[in-house]
Backbone bond lengths (Angstrom), bond angles and torsions (degrees), N, CA, C in turn:
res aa  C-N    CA-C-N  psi(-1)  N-CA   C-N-CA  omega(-1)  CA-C   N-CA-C  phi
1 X - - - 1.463 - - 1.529 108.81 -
2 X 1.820 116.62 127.75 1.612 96.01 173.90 1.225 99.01 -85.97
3 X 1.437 103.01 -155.50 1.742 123.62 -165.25 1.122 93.34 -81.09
4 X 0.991 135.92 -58.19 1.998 130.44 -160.30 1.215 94.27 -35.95
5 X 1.685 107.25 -77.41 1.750 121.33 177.83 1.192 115.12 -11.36
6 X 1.438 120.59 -73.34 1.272 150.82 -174.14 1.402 108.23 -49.40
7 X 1.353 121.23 -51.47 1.363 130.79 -176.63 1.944 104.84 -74.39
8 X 1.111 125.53 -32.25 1.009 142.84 156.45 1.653 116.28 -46.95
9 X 1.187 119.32 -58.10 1.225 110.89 -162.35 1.672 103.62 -86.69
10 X 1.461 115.99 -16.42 1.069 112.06 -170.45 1.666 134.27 -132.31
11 X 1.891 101.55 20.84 1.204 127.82 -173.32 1.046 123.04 -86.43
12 X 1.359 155.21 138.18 1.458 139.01 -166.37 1.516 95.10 -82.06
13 X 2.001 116.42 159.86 0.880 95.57 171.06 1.464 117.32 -124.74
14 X 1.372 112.35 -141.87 1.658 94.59 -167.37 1.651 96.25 -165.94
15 X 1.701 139.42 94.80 1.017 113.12 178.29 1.457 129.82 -84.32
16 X 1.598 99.19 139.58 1.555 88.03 -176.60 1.454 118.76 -128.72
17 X 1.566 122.21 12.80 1.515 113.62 137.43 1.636 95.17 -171.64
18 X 1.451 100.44 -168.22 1.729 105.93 170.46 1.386 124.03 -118.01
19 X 1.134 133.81 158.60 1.666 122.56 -165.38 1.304 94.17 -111.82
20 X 1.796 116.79 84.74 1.430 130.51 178.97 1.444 127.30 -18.58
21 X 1.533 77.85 -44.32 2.365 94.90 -177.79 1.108 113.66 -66.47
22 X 1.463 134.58 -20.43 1.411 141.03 -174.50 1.657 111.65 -61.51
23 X 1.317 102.51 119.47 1.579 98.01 -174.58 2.062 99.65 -74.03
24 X 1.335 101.94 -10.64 1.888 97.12 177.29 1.578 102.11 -119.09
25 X 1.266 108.58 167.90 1.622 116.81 -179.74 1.825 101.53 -54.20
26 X 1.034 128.68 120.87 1.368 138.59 -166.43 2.051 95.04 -143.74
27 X 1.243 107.17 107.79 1.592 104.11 174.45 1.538 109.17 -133.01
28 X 1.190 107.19 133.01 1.876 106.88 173.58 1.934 96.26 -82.49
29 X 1.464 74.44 138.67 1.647 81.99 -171.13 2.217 87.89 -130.44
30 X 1.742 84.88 158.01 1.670 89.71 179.79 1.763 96.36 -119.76
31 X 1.278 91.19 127.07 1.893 105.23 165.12 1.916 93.22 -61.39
32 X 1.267 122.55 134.48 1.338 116.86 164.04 1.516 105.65 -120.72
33 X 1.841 134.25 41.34 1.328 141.33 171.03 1.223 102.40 -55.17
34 X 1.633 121.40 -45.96 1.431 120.84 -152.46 1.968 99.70 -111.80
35 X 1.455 106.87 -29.19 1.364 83.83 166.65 1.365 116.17 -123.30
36 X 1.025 148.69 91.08 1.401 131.42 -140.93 1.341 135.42 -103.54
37 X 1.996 101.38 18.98 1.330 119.52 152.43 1.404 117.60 -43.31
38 X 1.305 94.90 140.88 2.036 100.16 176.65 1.747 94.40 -73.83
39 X 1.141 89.37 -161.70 1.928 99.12 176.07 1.482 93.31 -101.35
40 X 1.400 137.18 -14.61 1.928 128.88 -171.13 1.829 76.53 -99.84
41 X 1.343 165.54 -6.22 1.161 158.26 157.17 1.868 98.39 -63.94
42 X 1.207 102.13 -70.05 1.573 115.18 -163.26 1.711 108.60 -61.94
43 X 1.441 106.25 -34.23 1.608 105.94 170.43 1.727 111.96 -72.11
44 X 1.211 122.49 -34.08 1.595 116.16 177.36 1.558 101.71 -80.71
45 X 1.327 126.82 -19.44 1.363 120.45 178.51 1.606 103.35 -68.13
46 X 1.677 112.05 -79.66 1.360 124.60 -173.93 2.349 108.66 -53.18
47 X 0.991 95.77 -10.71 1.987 100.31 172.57 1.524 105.94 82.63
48 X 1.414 106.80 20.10 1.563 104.03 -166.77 1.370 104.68 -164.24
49 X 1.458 132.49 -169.50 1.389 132.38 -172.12 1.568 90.14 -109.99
50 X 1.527 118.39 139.23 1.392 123.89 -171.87 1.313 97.43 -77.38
51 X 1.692 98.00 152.04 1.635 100.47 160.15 1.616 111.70 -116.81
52 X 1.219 102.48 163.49 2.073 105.30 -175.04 1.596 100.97 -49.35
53 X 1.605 134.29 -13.68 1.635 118.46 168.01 1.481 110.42 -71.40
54 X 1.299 112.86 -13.12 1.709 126.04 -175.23 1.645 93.89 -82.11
55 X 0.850 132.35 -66.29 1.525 110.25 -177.94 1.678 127.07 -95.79
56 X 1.507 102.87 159.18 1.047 126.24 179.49 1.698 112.11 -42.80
57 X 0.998 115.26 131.55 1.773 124.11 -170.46 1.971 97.64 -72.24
58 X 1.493 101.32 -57.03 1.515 119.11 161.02 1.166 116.78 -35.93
59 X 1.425 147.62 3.96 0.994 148.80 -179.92 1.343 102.10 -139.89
60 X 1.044 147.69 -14.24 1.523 136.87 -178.10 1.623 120.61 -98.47
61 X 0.970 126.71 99.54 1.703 119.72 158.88 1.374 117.74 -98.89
62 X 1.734 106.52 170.49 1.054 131.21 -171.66 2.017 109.19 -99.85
63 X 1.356 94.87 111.29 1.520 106.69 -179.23 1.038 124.97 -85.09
64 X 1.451 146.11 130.55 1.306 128.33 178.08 1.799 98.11 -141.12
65 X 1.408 103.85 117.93 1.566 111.02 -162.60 2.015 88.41 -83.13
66 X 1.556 111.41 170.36 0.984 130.18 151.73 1.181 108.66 -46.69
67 X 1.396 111.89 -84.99 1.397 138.37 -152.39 1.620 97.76 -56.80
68 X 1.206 138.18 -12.59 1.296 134.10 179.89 1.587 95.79 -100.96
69 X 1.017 135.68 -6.85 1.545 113.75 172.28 1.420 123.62 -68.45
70 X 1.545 95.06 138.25 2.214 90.00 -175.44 1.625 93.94 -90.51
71 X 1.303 101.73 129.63 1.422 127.36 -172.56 1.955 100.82 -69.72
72 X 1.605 104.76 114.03 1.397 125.73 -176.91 1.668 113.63 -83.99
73 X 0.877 150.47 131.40 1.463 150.42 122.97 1.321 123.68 -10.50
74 X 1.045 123.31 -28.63 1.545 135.10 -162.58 1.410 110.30 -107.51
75 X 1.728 115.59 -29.32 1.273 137.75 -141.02 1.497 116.12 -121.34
76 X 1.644 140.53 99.64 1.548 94.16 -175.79 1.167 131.07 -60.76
77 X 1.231 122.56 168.78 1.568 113.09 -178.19 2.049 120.70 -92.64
78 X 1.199 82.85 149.00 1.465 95.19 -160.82 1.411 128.90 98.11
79 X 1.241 120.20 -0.82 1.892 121.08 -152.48 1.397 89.16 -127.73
80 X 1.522 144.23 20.62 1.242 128.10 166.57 1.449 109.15 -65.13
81 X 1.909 114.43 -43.52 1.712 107.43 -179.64 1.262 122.74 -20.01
82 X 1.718 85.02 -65.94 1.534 111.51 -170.31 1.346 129.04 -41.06
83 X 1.618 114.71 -39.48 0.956 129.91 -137.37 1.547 98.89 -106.18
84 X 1.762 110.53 -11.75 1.364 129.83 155.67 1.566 121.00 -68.18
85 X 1.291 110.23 -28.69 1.337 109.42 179.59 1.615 98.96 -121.66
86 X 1.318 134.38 59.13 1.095 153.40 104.64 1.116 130.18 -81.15
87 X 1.348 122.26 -40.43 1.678 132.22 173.06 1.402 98.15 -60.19
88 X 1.136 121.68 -19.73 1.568 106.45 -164.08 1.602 96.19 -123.53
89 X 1.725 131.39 3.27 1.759 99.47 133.69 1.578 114.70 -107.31
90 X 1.007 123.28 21.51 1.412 127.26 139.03 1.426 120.22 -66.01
91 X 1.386 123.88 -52.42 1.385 124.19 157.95 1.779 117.25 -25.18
92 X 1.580 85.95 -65.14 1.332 92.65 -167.16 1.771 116.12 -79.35
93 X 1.469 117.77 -13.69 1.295 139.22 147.68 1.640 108.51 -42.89
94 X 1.047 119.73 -21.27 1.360 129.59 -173.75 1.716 127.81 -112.15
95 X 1.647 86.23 -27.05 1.661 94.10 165.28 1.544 99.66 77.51
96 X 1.876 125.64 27.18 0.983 125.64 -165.76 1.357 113.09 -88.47
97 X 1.331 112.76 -33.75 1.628 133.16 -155.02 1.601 113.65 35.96
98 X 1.296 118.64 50.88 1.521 122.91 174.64 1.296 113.43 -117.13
99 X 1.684 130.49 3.16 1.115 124.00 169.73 1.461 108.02 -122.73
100 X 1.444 133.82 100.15 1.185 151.79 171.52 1.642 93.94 -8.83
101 X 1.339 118.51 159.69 1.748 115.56 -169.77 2.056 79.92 -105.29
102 X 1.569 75.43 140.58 1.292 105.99 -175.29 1.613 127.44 -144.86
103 X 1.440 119.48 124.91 1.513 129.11 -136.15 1.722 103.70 -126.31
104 X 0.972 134.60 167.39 1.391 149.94 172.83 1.032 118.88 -93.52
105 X 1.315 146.20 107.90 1.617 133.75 -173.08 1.740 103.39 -126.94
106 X 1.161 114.47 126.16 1.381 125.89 -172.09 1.805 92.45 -71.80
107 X 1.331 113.23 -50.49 1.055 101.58 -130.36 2.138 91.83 -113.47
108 X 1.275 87.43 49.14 1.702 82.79 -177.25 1.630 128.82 -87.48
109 X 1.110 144.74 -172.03 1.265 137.36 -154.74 1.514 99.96 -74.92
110 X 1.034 129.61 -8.83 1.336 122.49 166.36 1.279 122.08 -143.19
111 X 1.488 115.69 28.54 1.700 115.82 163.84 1.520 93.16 121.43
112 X 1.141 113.63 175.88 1.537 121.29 178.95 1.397 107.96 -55.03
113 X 1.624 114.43 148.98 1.557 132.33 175.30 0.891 124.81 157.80
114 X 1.626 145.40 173.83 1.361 156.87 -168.44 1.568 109.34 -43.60
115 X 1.485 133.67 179.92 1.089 122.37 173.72 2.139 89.67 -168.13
116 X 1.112 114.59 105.63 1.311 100.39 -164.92 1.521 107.14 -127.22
117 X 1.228 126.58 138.40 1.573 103.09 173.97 1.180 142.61 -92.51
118 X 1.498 119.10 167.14 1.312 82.61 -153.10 1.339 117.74 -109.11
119 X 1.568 121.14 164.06 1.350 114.44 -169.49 1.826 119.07 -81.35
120 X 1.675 133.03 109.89 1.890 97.17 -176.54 1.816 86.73 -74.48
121 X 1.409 90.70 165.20 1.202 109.96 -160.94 2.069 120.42 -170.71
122 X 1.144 115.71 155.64 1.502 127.01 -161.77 1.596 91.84 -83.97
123 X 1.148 158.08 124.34 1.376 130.38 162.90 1.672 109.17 -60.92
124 X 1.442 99.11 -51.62 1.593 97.09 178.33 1.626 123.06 -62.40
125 X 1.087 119.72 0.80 1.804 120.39 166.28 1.406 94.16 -79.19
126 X 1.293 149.92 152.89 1.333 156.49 144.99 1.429 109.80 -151.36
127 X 1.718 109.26 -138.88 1.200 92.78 -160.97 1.675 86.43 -110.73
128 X 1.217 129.74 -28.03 1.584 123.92 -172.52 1.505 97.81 -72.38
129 X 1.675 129.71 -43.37 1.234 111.31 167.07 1.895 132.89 -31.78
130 X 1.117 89.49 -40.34 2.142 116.39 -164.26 1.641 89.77 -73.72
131 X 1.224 130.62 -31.38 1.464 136.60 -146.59 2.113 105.54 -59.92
132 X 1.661 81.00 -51.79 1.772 68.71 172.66 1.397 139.21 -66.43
133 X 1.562 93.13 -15.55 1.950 100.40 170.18 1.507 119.15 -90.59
134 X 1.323 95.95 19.11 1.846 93.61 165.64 1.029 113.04 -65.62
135 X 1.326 130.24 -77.73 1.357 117.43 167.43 1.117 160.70 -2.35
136 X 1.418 100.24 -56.42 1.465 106.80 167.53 1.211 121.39 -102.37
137 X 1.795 124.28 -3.07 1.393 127.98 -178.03 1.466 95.59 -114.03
138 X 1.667 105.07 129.10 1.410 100.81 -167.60 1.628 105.68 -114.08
139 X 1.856 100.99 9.68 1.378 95.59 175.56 1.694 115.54 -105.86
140 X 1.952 96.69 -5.74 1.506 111.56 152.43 1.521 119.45 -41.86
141 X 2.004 86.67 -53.29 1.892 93.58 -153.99 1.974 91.71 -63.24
142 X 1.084 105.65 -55.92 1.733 103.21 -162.95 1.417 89.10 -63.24
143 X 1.379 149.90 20.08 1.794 120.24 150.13 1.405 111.69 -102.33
144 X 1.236 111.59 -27.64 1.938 132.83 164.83 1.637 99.79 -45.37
145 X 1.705 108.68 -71.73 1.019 94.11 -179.62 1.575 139.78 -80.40
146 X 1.544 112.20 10.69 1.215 125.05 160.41 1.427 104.68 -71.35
147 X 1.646 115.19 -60.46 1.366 115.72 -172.06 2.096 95.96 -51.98
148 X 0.778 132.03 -31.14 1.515 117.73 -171.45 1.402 112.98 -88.05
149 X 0.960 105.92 3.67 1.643 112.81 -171.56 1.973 91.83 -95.86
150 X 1.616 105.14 -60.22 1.252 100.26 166.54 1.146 130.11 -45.82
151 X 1.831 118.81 -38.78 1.576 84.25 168.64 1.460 126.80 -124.66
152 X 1.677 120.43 58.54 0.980 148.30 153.74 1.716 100.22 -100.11
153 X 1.389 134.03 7.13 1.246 109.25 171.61 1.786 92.09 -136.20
154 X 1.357 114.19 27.07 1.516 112.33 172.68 1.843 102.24 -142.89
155 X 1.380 111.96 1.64 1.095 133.93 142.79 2.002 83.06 76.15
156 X 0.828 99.91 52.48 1.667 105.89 176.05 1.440 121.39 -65.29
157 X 1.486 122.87 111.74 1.560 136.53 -154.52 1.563 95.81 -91.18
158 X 1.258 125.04 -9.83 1.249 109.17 -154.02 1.584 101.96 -171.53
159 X 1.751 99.67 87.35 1.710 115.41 -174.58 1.078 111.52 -129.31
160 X 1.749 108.02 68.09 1.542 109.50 165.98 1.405 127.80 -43.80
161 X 1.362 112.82 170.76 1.301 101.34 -177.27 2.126 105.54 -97.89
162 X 1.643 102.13 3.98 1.689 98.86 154.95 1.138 114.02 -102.27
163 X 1.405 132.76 39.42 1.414 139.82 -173.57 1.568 105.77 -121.67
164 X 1.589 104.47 15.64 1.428 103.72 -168.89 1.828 82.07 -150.71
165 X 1.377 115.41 113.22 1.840 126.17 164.49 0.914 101.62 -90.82
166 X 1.494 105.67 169.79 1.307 131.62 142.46 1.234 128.53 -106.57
167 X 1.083 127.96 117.45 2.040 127.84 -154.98 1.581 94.29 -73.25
168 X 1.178 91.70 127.41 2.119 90.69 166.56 1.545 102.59 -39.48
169 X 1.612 111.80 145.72 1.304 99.57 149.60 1.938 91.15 95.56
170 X 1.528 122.36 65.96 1.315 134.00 178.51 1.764 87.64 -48.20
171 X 1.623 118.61 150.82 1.049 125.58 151.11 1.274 125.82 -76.87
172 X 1.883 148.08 -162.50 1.093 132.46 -156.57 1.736 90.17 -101.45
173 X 1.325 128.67 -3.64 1.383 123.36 -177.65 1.690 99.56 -134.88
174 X 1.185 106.51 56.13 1.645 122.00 174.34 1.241 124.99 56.88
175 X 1.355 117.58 -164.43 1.643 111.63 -167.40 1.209 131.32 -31.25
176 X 1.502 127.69 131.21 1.644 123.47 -162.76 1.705 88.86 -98.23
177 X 1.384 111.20 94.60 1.927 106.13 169.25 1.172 100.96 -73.07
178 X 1.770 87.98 147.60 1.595 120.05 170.62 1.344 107.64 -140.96
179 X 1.119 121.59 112.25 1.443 149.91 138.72 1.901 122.71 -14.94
180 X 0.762 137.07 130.75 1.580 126.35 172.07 1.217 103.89 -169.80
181 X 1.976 119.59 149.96 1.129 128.88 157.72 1.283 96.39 81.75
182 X 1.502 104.84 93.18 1.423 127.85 -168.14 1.369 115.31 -134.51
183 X 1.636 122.03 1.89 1.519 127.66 -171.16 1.950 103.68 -63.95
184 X 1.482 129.49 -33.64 1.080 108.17 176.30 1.975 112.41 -111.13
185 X 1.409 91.35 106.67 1.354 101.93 -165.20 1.687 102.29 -151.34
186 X 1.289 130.68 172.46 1.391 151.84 179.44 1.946 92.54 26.55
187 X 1.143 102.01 58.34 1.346 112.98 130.84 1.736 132.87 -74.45
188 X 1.480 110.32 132.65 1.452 117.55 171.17 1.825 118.91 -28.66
189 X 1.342 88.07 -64.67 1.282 112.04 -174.05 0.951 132.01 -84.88
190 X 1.725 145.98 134.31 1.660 125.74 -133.65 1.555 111.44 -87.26
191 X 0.926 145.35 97.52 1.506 156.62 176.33 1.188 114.31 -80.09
192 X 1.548 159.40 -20.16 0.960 153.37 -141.39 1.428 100.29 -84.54
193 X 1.849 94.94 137.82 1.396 106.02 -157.29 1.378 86.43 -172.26
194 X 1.841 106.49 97.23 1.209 119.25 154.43 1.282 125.08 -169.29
195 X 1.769 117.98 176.48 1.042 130.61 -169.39 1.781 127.35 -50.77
196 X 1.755 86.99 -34.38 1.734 109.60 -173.77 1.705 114.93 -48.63
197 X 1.411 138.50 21.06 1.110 127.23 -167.38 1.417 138.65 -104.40
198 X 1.527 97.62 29.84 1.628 128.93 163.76 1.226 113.70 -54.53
199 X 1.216 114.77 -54.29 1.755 114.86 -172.35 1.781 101.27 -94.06
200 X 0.788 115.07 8.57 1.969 103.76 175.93 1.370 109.43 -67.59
201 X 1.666 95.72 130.27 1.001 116.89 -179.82 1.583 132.82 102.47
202 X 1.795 88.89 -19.59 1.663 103.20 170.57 1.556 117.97 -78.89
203 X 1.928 116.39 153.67 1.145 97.26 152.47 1.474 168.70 -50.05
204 X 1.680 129.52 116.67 1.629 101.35 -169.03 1.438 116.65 -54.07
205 X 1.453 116.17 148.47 1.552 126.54 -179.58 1.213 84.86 -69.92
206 X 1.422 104.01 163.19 1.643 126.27 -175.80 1.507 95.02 -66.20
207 X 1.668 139.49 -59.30 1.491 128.95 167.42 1.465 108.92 -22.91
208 X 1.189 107.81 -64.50 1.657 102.31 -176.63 1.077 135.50 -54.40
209 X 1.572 113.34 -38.49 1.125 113.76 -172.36 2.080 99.91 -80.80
210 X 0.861 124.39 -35.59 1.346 135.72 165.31 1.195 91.41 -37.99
211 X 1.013 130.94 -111.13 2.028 151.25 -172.81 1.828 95.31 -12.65
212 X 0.914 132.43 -58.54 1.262 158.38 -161.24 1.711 103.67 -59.98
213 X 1.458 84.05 -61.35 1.790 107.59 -178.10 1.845 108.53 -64.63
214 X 1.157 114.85 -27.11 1.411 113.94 -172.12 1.351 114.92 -111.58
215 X 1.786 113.57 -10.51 1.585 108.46 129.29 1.243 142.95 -28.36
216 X 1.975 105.53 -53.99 1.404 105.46 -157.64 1.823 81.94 -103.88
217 X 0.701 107.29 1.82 1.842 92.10 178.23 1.580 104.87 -92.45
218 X 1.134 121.34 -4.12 1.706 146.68 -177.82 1.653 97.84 -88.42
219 X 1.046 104.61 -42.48 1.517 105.76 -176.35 1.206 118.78 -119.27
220 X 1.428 119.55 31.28 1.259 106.03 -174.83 2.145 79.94 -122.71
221 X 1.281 115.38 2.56 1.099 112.37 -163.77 1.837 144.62 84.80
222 X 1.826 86.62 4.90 1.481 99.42 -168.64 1.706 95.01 -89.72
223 X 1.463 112.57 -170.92 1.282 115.88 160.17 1.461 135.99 -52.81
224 X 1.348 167.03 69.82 1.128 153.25 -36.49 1.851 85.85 172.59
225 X 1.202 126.91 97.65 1.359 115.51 157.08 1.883 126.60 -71.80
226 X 1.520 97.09 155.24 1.556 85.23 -170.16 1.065 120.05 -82.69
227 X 1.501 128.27 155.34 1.980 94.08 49.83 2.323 73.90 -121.50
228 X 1.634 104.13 48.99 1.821 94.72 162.29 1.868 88.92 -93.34
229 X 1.044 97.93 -44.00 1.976 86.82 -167.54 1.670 124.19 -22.05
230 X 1.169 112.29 121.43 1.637 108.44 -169.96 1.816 111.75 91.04
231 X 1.296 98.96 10.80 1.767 98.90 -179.00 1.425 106.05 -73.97
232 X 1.517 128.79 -41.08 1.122 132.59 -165.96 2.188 111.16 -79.75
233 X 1.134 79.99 -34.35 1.777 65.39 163.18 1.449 122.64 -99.42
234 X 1.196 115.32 18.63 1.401 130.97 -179.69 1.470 97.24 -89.21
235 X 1.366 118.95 -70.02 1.034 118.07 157.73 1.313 152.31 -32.62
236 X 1.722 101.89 -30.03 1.255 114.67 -168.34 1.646 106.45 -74.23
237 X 1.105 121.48 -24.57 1.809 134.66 -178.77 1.259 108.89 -90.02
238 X 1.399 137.45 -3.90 1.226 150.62 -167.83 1.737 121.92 -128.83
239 X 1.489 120.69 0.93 1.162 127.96 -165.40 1.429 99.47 -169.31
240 X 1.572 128.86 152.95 1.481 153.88 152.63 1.504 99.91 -46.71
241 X 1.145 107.40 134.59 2.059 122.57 173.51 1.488 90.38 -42.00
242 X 1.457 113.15 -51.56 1.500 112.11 -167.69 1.645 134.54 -62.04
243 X 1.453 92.61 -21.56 1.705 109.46 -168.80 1.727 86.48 -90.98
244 X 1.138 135.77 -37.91 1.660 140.54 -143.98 1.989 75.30 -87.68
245 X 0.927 107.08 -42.82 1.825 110.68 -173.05 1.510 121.06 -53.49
246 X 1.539 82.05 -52.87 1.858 97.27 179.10 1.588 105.89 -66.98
247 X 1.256 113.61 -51.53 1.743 115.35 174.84 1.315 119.72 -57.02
248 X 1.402 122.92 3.28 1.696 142.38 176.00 1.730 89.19 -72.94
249 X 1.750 83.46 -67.40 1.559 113.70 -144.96 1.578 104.83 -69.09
250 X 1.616 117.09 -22.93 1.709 125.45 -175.33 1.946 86.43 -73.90
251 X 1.011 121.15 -60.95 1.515 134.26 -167.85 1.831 99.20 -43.19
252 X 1.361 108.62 -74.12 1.545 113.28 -177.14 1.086 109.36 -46.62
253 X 1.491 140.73 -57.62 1.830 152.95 -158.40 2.135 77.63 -80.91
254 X 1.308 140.58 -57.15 1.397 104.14 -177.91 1.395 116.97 -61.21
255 X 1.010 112.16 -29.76 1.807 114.01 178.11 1.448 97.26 -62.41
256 X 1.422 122.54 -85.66 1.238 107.31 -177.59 1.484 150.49 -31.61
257 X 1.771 115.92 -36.53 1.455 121.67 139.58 1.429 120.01 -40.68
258 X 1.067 108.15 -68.16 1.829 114.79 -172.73 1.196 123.71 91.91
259 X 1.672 121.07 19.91 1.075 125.55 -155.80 2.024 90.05 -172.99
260 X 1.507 86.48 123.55 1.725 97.71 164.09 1.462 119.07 -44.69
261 X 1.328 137.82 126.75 1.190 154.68 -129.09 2.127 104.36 -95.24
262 X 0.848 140.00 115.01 1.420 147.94 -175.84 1.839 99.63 -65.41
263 X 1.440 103.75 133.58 1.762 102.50 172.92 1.726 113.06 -37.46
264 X 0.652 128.65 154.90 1.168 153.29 162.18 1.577 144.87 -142.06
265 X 1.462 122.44 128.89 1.582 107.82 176.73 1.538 96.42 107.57
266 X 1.099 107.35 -169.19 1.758 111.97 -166.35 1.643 92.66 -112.64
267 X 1.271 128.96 -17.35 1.914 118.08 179.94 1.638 91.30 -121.94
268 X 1.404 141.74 82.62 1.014 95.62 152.05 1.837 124.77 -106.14
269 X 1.211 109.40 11.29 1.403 105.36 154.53 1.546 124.31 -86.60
270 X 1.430 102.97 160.53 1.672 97.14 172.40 1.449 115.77 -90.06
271 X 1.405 116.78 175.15 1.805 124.03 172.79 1.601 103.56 -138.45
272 X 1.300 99.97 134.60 1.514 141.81 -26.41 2.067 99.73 -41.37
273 X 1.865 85.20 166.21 1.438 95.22 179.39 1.891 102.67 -84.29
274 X 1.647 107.51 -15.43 1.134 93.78 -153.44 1.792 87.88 -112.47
């Protein structure tokens, strides 16, 4: 387990607002381990009511309670948390680092749910912004098409194009992607419905197809090199026998194509796009 994790599962927390647009209970919450002023401490300190440039980025995640999920038709109810912190050891099943590390907390400001950290970030960088430098950045295209590989094998219903940041702070080979908002995902039944459809139809890079390949050998029960080894019982506490099955079977059928998957079906974008 690294430290984020760690600091995650076991930080007090602190809420300090809600992200209005969220069609489910979505709240930025502050770990206060390391500073452990409330926010009515930090407003009589700073002479004013803090704003999110007042605190530490390192201290803030993104909460998403049970009890705030709007109950889906499609979806069982209650298991969106979960199904956030599955995307993200599938992520890491993948060796992707595009979904912020994200933890289970029984006991969070409003009952059991997700616990994710959080990204600072441009709102206006996303992923339709990035779209015209596919082309010419080819270490863009192979993280695009990593990010699409991920969610053609977590069967992701819902991949806006603000469901994809850019972390302040470009890395030394450009934009650092981040991934988010993963509650409707590893459904049975094929849902995929998103923005990512620049590269359809191209070949996976040899990374991908690797990452991809040691998914389904993770779940198919064979020997599993890391860091997929241990994906399948990760999963197994976090998903239906049936959903952990289909995410076998999405992984093998992309291997077997060999090539990022073409829209399909009558929705396959989401609404809004952004």
């Amino acid at each position: 387990m690294d430290g984020v994790a760690a600091r995650l599962l076991a930080a007090p927390l602190e809420v300090v607002g809600r992200f209005s647009d969220a069609s489910n209970a979505t709240l930025l919450v502050r770990m206060v381990d390391r500073d452990p002023r409330p926010l009515e401490a930090l407003a009589a300190d700073l002479g004013r009511e803090p704003t999110l440039e007042d605190l530490d980025p390192a201290d803030l995640a993104v909460h998403k309670p049970r009890d705030g999920e709007r109950p889906l038709w499609d979806f069982p109810t209650g298991t969106l948390h979960r199904r956030e912190v599955a995307a993200h050891a599938v992520d890491r099943a993948l060796g992707a680092g595009l979904v912020p590390t994200t933890v289970l907390r029984d006991d969070g400001p409003f009952g059991p749910g997700s616990l994710q950290a959080f990204v600072p970030h441009d709102p206006a960088r996303h992923y339709l912004a990035l779209r015209p430098d596919l082309a010419d950045d080819a270490v863009l295209r192979d993280r695009v098409a990593l990010l699409a590989a991920l969610d053609v094998v977590i069967d992701n219903a819902d991949r806006k194009g603000g469901h994809v940041l850019v972390a302040d702070g470009d890395g030394p080979v450009g934009p650092r992607l981040r991934a988010v908002d993963h509650g409707v995902t590893f459904n049975v039944d094929p849902k995929l419905r998103t923005v990512v459809w620049d590269l359809a139809g191209t070949p996976l890079p040899d990374a991908v197809r690797a990452a991809v390949a040691g998914v389904a050998a993770a779940l198919d029960g064979g020997t599993a090199p890391s860091p997929a080894a241990g994906l399948a019982d990760r999963l197994a506490v976090l998903l239906a026998p049936e959903e952990v099955e289909a995410t076998r079977a999405r992984a093998e059928a992309l291997l077997a194509a060999g090539h990022l998957p073409e829209p399909t079906g009558p929705n396959p974008l989401p609404w809004p796009l952004v």
